[in-house]
N, C-alpha and C positions, 0 to 999 in steps of 0.2 A: 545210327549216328556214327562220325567220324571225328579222328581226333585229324586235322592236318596243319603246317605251315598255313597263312593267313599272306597275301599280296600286300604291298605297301597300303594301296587304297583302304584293303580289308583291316588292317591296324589301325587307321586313322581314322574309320569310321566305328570299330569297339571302344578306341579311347574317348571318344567323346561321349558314345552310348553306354558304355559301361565303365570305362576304371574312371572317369573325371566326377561323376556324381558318388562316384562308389569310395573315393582313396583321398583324405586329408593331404591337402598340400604339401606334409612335411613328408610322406609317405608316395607322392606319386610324379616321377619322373616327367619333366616335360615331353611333348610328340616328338622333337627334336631332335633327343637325344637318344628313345627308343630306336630311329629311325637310324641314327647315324652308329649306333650298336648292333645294326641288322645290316648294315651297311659293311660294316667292320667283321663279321662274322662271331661277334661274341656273344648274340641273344636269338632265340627261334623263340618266334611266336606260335604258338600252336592253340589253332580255335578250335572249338566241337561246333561240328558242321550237321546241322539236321536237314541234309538235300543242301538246298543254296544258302538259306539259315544259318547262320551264327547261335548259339545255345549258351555259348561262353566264351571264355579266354583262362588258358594259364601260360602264362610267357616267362620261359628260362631262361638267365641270365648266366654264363656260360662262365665259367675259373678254366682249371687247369682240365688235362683231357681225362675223363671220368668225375667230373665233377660241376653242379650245375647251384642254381640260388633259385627258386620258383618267385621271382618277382612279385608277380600276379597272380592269382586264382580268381577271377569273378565270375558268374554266370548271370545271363543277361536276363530284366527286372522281371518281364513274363513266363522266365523258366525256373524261379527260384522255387526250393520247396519239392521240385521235381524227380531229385537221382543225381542232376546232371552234372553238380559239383564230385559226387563222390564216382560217377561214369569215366567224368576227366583224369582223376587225379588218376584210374586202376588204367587207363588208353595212354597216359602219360608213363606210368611206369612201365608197359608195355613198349610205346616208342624209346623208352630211353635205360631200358635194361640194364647195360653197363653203366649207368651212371648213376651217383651218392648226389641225392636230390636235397640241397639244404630248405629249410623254411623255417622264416620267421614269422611267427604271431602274436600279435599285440597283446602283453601281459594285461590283465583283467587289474591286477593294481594302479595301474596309472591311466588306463583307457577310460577314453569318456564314456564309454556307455561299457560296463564291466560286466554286465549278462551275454551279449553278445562277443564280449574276446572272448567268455568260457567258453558257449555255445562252439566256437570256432576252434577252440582247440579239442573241445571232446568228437568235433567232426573230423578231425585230422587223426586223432587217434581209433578215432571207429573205422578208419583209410588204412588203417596201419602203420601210420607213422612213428616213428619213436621218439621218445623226448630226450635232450641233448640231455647236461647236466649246469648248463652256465645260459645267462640271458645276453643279448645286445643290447645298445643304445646308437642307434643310428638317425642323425637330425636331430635326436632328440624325441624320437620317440623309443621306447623301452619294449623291445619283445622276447618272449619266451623264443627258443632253438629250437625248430622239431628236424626231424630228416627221414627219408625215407631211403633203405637197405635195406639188402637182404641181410645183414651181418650188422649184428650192433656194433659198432666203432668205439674208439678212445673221444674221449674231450678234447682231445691234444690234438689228437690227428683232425679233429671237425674244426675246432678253432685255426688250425693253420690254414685249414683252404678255406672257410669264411673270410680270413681275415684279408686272403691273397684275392677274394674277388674284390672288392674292394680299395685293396692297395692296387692293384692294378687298373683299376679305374684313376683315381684320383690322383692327385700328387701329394707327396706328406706331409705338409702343412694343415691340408682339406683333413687328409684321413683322421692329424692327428687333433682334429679341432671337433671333427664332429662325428666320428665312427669309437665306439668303445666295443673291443672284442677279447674278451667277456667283461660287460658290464659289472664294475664297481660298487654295491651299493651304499656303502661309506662316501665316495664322492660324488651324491648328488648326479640330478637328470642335468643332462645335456639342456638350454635352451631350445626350443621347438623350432625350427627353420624349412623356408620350402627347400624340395630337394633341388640341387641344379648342382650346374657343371661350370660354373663359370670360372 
């Protein structure tokens, strides 16, 4: 298996088969907007290809240069259980060497089903991953920081380019209505809202 960029066609046929059944509205970016950030040079979608097969998706959403937000990680329904998540994430660190990979995963305290955020974060950490030291709230859902480096980093130094893929995204009204970088927990959850751009 192969990790590679994925064609327009090949995005829009994982999002329907896999991240739309797979990612809460308030968590999953319309086609749209994927499209028009792959457009724009600021996201690679990178599939595991088994031959012409799709296996998965983990699509990076692109900050400053050396630094990236793993969007996505999902593998598709018939290959779960397989490798094929922990295949991508070590073919992804491979493709993306120079780069401080952030990831966010749904805190198991506020997650609807709070056995599977653990499950999800103990598979990131068997990846390698490191755990930040501060949470988000983004839309209004609440996730744990993990990242993946060769060099453990500052909270300072993480939080400023989390915070800049995002300001850079949005304008500051949006950032400052629904993105918390690092979540507050004296000030309460965010309202849950779907993701959009408008």
């Amino acid at each position: 298996m192969e990790l590679k960029l994925a064609s327009p066609e090949q995005v829009a046929m994982v999002y329907g088969r896999d991240l739309k059944p797979s990612f809460p509205p308030s968590e999953l970016k319309p086609l749209a907007n994927i499209r028009a950030m792959c457009r724009e040079g600021c996201y690679r979608p990178w599939c595991l290809f088994d031959g012409k097969e799709i296996a998965g998706e983990c699509f990076l959403w692109l900050g400053r240069p050396g630094w990236a937000l793993l969007d996505y990680l999902c593998v598709a329904e018939g290959r779960r259980n397989s490798g094929a998540g922990a295949l991508m994430l070590d073919l992804l660190r491979r493709a993306e060497q120079d780069t401080v990979i952030l990831v966010e995963s749904e805190a198991p305290v506020h997650a609807p089903d709070p056995a599977m955020a653990e499950r999800r974060l103990g598979f990131y950490a068997r990846n390698g991953l490191r755990t930040a030291g501060y949470d988000t709230d983004v839309f209004g859902a609440h996730y744990k920081t993990l990242y993946l480096s060769a060099e453990p980093l500052p909270d300072r130094r993480l939080m400023e380019e989390n915070r800049f893929i995002y300001q850079n995204r949005f304008p500051k009204e949006k950032y400052d209505r629904y993105v918390r970088i690092p979540r507050d927990p004296a000030e309460g959850p965010i309202r849950q809202v779907p993701w959009n751009e408008d």
